[in-house]
N, C-alpha and C positions, 0 to 999 in steps of 0.2 A: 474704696480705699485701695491703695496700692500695698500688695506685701511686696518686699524687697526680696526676703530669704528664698530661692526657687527649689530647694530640694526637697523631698517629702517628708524630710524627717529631720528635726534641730532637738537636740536633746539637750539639756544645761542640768549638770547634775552638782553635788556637794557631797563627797563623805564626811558627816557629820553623825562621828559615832567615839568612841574611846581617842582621843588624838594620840594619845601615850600605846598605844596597839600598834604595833611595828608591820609599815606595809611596802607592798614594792610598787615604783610607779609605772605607769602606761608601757606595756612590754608586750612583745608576741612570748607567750612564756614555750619554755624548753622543751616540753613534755605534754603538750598540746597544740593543735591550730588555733589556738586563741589570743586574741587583743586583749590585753585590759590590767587593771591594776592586781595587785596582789596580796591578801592578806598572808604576812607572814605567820602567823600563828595556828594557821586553822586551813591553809590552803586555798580557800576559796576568793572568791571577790564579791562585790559590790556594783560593779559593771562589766561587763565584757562583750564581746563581737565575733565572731569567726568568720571567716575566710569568706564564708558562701553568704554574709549578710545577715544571718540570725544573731540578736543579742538578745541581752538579759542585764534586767535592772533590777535591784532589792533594797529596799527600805526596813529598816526593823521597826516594831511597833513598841512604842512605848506603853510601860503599864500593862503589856500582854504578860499573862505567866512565864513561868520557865518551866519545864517538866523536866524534871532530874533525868538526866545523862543525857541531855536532846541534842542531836547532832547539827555541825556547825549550818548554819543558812548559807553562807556565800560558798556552801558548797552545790546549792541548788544550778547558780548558773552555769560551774564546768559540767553537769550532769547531762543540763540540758543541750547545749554546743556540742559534746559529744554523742549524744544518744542516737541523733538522725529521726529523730520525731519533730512531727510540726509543734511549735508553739502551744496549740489548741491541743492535742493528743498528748503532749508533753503533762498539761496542768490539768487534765480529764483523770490522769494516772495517780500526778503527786496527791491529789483529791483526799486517796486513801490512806497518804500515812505522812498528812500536813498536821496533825497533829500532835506527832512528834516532836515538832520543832518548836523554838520558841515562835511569840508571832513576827509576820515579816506580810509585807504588800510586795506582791511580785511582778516585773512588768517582763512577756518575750513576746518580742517583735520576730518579723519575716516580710518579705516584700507580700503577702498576703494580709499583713496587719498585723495588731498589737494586743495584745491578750493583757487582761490584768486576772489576779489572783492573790487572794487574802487569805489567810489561815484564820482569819478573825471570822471571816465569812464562808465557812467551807463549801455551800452548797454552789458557789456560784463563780463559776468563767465566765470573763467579761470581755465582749471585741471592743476596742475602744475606738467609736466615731470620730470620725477626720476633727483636725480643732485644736485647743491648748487645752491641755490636762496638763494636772499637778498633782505630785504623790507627798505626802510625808513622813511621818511617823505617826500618823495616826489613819484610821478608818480613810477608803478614798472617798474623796469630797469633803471630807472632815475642813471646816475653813482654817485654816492654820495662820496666824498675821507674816510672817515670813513667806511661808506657800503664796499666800494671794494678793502679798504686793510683789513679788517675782514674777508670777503671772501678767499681772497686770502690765507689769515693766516690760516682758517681752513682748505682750501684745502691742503695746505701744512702738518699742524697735521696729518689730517685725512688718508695721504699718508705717515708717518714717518717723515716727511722732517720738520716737525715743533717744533725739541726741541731745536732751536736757540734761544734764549733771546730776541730777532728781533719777530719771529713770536711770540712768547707768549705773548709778550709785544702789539701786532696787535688786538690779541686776546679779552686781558685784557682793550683792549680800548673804549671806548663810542661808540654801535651801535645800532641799533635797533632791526633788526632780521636775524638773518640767519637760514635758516634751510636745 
């Protein structure tokens, strides 16, 4: 098969969390080198990029606890874009005190690769092999019906096979992440 998409990385994300949570769209924000959207409430985001190519993706996990006073998640990924640690030494560290937060699937990428990391599963960093993943609000790999006709859809695109009205419409539908 032919993929069409040639760059190393397609990402299609959804924030699909409080719509009534007041956010700010796709900006370089003011007070960092970072891309990405903006939670107003809490500071942080849900997706973002820096300058030099490292991002960060965050999913919350539904049905995880909450631990009374736990600090905000989308504050994990300006932590990370600022820190100047790789990816993999980044989620080595949070390890230790992920379980402060509520739960959340982590994804930071680097032109080295793409890390995942769960609070659900503390013992383990995960490099994510070349390919289509998909994260959602649940455990990774969890089959979610949303997550795995998304995936499907873009595998489909990404091969030609997805200018049917079927798959763009799969596409266009409420996911979390694919990358």
């Amino acid at each position: 098969r032919r993929v069409l998409f040639r760059s190393p990385l397609l990402m299609v994300a959804n924030r699909d969390e409080f719509h009534h949570r007041p956010t700010a769209p796709l900006a370089w924000w003011p007070d960092a080198p970072i891309l990405g959207g903006r939670d107003l409430q809490a500071g942080g985001t849900w997706l973002a990029v820096d300058r030099n190519g490292q991002f960060g993706a965050l999913t919350n996990l539904r049905g995880a606890p909450m631990p009374k006073d736990a600090p905000s998640r989308g504050a994990l990924i300006p932590r990370f874009l600022k820190s100047g640690l790789s990816p993999s030494e980044f989620l080595r560290e949070l390890r230790h005190e992920a379980h402060r937060f509520a739960g959340f699937n982590l994804l930071l990428g680097s032109a080295a690769g793409i890390w995942l990391y769960s609070n659900a599963d503390p013992g383990t960093v995960r490099l994510l092999a070349p390919g289509i993943h998909a994260l959602s609000n649940g455990r990774f790999g969890e089959p979610w019906p949303k997550v795995v006709g998304a995936s499907r859809a873009l595998e489909a695109h990404l091969h030609g096979e997805g200018r049917s009205e079927e798959h763009t419409s799969e596409l266009q539908s409420p996911c979390n992440l694919v990358c």
